[in-house]
N, C-alpha and C positions, 0 to 999 in steps of 0.2 A: 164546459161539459167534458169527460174524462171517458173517455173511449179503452177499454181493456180485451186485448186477446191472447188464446195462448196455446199451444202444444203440445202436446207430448213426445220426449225422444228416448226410444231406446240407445242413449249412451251417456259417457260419463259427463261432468259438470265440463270438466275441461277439452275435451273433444269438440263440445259444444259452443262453450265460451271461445274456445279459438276457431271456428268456425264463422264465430257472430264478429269477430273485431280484427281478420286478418282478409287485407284488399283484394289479395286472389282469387281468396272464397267469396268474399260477399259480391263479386261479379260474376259468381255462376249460381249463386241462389237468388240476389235481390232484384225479386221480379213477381208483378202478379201476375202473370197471361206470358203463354208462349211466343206472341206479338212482342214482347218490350226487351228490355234487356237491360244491362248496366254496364257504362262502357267505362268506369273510371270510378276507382274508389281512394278514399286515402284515410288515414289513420293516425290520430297523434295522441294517444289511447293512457290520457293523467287529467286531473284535474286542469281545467285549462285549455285542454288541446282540443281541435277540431277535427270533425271528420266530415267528408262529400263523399256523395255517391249521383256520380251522373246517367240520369235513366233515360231510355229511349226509344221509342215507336224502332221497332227495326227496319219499317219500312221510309226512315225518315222525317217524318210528318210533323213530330215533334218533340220534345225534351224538355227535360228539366233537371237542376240540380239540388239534392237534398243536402242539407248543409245545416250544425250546429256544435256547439262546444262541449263539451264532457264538463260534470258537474264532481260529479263524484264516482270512483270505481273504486268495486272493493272487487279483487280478482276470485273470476266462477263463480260468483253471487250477485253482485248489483251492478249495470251501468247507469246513472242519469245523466240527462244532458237539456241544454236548450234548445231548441231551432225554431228560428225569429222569438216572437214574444210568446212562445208554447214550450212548453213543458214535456219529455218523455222518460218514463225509468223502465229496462229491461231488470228481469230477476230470473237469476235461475234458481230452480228447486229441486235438489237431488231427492232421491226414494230407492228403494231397490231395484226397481226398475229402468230407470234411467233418468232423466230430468226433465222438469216443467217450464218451458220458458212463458214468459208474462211478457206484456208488453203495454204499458198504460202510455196515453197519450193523449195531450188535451185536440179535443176534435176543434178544425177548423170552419169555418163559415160560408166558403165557398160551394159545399156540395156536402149533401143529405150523411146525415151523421152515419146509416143504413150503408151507402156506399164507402164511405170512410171505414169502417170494422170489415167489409165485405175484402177489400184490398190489401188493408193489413193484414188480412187474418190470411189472403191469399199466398201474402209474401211470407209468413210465417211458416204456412203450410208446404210452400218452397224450399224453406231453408231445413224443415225435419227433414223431407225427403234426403236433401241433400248433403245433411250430417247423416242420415243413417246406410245410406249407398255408400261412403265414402271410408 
């Protein structure tokens, strides 16, 4: 099953797009609850190359690493990628306004597909904030 969320950002394709694939940034937006956080990202941003993003309970508790390969970039328009045997493609959509980002993802089996898009869409909703303050 294919899980899709997505955004709207008052700013440009590229603003945005470098906001989503540069380590700095995505350790002050990639988070869904002011509880977590990301303590470590890395980026090897071509077909081929992998990217982690280490998240984490800030009080400790627990963690985990998000980790998969890039499939395909086409730059300020499409990332794909793998992590484990799932599937995910980001897209951006310019408008006059600013741009749409997308984010499909095949859902996992571990926990209700309802909390999976609630999370996503969390962290989504972190990252416009955080391209459009910046």
């Amino acid at each position: 099953m294919k899980i899709t969320v997505e955004t709207h950002i008052s700013a440009t394709p590229e603003k945005a797009w470098n906001a989503y694939t540069t380590p700095k940034d995505i350790m002050k937006w990639n988070t869904a609850s002011d509880d977590w956080h990301t303590t470590k990202a890395t980026v090897d941003l071509r077909p081929g190359g992998k990217f982690t993003s280490r998240m984490e309970a800030k009080d400790g508790s627990f963690g985990f690493d998000f980790a998969g390969v890039y499939t395909r970039i086409v730059p300020c328009e499409v990332i794909e990628y793998t992590f484990g045997e799932r599937t995910g493609v980001v897209k951006f959509t310019a408008d006059e306004t600013g741009v749409t980002v997308h984010v499909t993802f095949d859902a996992e089996t571990e926990n209700p597909v309802e909390q999976q898009q609630q999370g996503w869409q969390a962290i989504l909703n972190n990252f416009a904030r955080y391209v459009e303050a910046n």
